[in-house]
C-alpha positions in Angstrom: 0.0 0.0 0.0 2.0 3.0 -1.5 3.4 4.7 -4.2 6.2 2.6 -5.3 6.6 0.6 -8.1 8.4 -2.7 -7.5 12.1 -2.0 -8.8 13.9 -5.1 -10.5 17.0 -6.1 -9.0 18.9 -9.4 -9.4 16.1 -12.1 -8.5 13.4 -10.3 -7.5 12.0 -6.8 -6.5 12.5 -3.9 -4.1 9.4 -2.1 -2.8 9.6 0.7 -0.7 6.3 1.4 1.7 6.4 3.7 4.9 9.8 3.4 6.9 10.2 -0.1 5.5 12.5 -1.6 3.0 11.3 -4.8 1.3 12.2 -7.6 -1.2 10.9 -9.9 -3.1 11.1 -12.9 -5.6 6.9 -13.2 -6.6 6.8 -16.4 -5.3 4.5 -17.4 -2.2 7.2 -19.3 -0.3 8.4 -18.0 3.4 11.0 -16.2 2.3 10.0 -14.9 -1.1 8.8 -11.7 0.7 11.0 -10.4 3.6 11.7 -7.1 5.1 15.2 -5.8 4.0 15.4 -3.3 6.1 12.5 -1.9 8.9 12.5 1.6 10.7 14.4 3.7 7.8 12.6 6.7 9.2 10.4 6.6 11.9 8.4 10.1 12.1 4.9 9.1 10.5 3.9 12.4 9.8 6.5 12.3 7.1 4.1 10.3 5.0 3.6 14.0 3.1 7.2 13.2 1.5 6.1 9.6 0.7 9.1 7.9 -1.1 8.0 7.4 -4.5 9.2 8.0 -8.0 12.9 8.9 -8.2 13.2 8.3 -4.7 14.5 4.5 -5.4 16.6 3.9 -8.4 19.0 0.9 -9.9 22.4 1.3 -10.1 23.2 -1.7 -11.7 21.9 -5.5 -11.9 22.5 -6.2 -8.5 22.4 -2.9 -6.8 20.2 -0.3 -6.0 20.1 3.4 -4.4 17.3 5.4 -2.5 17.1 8.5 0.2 15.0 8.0 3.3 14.4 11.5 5.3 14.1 12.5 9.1 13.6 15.4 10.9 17.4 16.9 12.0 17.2 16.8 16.0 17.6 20.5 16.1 14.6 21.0 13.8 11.8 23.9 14.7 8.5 22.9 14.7 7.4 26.2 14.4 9.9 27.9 12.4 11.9 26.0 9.2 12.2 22.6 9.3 15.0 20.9 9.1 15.4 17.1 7.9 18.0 15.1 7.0 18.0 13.4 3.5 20.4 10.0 3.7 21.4 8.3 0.9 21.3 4.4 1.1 22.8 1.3 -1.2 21.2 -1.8 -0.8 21.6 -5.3 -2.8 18.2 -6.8 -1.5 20.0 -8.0 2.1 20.1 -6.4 5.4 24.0 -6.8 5.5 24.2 -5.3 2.0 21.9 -1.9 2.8 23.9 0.9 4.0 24.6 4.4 4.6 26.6 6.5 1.7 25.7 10.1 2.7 23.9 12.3 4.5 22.5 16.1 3.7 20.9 18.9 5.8 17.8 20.3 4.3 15.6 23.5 5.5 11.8 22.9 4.0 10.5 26.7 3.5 7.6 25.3 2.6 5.5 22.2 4.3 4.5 20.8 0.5 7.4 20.5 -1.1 8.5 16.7 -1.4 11.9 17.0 -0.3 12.5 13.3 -0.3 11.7 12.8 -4.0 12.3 15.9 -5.8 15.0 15.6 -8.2 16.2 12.8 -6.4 18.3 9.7 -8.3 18.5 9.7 -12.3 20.6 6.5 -12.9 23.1 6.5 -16.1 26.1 4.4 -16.8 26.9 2.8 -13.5 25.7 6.3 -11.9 23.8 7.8 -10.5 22.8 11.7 -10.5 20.7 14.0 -7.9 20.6 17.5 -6.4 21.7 18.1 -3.3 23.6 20.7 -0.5 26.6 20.1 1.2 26.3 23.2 3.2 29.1 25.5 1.2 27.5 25.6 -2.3 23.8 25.2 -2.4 21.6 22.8 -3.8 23.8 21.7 -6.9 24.3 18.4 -9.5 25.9 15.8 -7.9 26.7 12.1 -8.8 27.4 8.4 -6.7 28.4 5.3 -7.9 27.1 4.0 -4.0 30.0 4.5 -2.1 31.1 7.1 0.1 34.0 7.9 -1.8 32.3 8.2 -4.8 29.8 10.5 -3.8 30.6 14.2 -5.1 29.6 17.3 -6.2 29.7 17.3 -9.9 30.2 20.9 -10.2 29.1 23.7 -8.6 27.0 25.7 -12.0 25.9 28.5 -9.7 29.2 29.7 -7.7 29.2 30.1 -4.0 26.4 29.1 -1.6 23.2 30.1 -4.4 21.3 27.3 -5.1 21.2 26.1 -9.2 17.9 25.3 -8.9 18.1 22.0 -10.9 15.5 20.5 -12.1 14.8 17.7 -15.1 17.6 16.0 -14.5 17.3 13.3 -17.6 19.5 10.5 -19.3 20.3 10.1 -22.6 23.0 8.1 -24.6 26.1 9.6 -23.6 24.9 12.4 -21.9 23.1 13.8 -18.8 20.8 16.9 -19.2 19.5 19.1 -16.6 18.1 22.1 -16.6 19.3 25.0 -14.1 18.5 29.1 -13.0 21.0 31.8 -12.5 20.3 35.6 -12.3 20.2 35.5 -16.3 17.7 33.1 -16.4 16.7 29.5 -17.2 19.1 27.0 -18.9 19.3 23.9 -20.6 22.9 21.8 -19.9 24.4 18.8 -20.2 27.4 16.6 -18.7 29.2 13.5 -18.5 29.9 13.3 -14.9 32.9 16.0 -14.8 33.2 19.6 -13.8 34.8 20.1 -17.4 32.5 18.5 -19.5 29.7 20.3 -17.6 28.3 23.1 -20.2 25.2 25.3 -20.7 23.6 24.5 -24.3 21.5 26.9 -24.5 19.4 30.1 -22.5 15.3 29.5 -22.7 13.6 32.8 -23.8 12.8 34.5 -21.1 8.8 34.9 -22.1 8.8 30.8 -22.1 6.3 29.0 -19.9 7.8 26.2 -17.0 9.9 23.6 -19.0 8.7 20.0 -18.4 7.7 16.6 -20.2 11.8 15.8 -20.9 12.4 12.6 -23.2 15.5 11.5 -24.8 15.6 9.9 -28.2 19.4 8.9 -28.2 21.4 12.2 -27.9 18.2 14.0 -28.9 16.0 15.6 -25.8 12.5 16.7 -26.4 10.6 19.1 -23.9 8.0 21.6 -23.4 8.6 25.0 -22.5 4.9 26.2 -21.6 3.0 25.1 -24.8 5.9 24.7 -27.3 7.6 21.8 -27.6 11.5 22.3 -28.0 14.4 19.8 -29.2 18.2 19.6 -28.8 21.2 17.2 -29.7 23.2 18.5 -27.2 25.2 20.9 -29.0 25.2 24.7 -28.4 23.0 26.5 -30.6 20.8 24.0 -31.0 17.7 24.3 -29.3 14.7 24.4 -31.8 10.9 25.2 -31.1 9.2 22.5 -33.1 5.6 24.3 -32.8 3.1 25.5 -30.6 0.1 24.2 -29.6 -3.4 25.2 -27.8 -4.1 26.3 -24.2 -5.7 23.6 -22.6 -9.9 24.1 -22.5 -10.4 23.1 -19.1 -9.4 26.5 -17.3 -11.9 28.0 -20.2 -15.2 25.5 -18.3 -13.0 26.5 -15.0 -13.4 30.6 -14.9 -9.8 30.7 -15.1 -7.9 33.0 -16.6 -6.4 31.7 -19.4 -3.2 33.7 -19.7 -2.3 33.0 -15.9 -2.6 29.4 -16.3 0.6 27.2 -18.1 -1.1 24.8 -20.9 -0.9 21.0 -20.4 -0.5 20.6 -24.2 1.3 18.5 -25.7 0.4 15.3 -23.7 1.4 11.7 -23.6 5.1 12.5 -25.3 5.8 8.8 -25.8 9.1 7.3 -28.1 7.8 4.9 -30.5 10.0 3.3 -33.7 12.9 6.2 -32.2 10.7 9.2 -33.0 8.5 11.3 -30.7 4.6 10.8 -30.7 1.9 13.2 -28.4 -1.6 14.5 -29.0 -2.9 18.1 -28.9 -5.7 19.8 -30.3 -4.5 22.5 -33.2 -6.9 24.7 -31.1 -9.0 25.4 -28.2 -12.1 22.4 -27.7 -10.2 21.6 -31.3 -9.9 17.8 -32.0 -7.5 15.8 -31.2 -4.1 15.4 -33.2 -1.3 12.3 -33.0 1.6 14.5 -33.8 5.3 12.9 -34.2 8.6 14.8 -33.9 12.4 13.4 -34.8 16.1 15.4 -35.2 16.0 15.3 -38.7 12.6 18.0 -39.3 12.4 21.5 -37.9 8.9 21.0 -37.3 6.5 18.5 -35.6 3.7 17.2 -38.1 0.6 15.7 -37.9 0.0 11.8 -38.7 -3.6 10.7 -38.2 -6.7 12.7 -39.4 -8.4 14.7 -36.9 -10.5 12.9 -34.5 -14.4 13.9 -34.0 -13.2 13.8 -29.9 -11.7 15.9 -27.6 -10.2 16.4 -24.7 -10.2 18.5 -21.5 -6.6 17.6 -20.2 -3.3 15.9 -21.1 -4.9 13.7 -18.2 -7.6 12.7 -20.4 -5.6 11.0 -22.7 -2.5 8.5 -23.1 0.4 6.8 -25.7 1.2 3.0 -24.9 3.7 1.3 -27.6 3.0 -2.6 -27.9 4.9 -4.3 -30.0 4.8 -2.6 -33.8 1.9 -0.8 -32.7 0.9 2.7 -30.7 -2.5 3.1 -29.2 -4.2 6.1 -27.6 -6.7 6.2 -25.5 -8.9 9.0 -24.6 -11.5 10.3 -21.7 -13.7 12.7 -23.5 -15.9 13.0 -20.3 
């Protein structure tokens, strides 16, 4: 009963639930379900942070990372408080889970999920996060799950300002991650090294929240509000593949419009190595299948309009299967 999904490793499967680490090999023997590790955090009312998502990650085959967190001891409860975010390795055994590291944290705000945000994107025998040693801010850094091994990559925003890193995603040979500095929002990449660390490119500064990454090889498609955007990696070039409509449901919401950052496109799924989502060409328009790849400057249409439409990018979803895509749609 949670939000994890069961991460393969070696045998079986890790599942994290509240302040317990489990395994398990799917079979309904004694010991095909066992606790790997119980009372990782022991403060229930850190079920707001739940561990979810990018929380747990593999490392490898046989190994496999993930942060617990816990109040610090001098935390305020009615001022800022303080947790401690702890890093753990674990190959599916108690004697094989353990400690790597350990970072302070101050929540400014009660609903931010500190334990999970931006927390492990795994990539060549690494692993990448965001974190604060104290001295620089919250900045990129990498583990390959032992203590020595765990290190800043490099600090983007000198001094103790925080990079605000976000959409921290793998591709082939590269990491990207996007970061903010007084000049504004940026789009970088790295191999693991403070030299091979290097802004790509500077979003415009009229551009919506940028979101919805996916990697095609080198390639990395996102949205920036309601444009979708591509890059190989290579400075100079960032491209806006097109724009699409607001979404309709703050227009049945009494929202205003303007004020409100569009959902479109949705369901951005890789399928035969190109990019598929749906949007409407307009507001209560139809819906579109659209498909983007690194070779055209623009995204273009591939199925007929549809006589259905959509409120969200909730309402509707890509699943490959085999040679096939399928869509499915809510229309309410």
């Amino acid at each position: 009963p949670c939000d994890s999904t069961p991460l393969p490793i070696g045998s079986g499967a890790l599942i994290l639930s509240p302040g317990t680490l489990w395994f398990t090999d799917g079979s309904n023997t004694e010991n095909g379900t066992r606790v790997v590790k119980a009372g990782l955090w022991t403060d229930f009312s850190l079920t707001k942070s739940s561990l979810n998502k990018k929380a747990l990650s593999l490392l490898n085959q046989t190994t496999a990372l993930f942060f617990t967190l816990e109040h610090h001891p001098d935390w305020d409860r009615w001022e800022n408080e303080i947790y401690i975010r702890k890093l753990w390795r674990t190959n599916g055994t108690p004697a094989g889970t353990k400690l790597v590291n350990s970072f302070s944290f101050a929540d400014q705000l009660a609903s931010v999920n500190i334990a999970t945000a931006e927390g492990l994107t795994a990539h060549r025998g690494l692993a990448y996060f965001v974190a604060n040693d104290g001295v620089h801010g919250n900045e990129l850094w990498r583990t390959n799950g032992s203590v020595d091994g765990t290190y800043m990559v490099k600090d983007v925003v000198a001094g103790v300002a925080d990079a605000s890193i976000q959409n921290i995603t793998a591709a082939r040979r590269w990491i990207y991650f996007t970061y903010s500095d007084q000049s504004g929002v940026h789009l970088a990449r790295t191999r693991g090294s403070a030299n091979d660390t290097v802004r790509i490119a500077t979003f415009p500064s009229d551009a919506g929240i940028a979101g919805k990454f996916v990697t095609i090889n080198d390639d990395i498609f996102f949205t920036l509000g309601r444009d979708l955007y591509r890059s190989n990696g290579q400075s100079g070039s960032l491209r806006r593949l097109g724009r699409f409509a607001y979404s309709s449901l703050p227009a049945h919401s009494g929202f205003d419009i303007a004020s409100i950052t569009t959902d479109w496109p949705a369901a951005m799924t890789v399928f035969r190595n190109q990019l598929y989502f749906v949007a409407p060409t307009s507001i209560d328009g139809p819906l579109r299948v659209w498909r983007a790849n690194g070779k055209k400057a623009k995204a273009e249409i591939v199925t007929p309009q549809f006589g259905v439409r959509a409120y969200s990018a909730n309402d509707v979803g890509l699943a490959a299967h085999g040679d096939r895509l399928f869509l499915s749609v809510f229309d309410r």
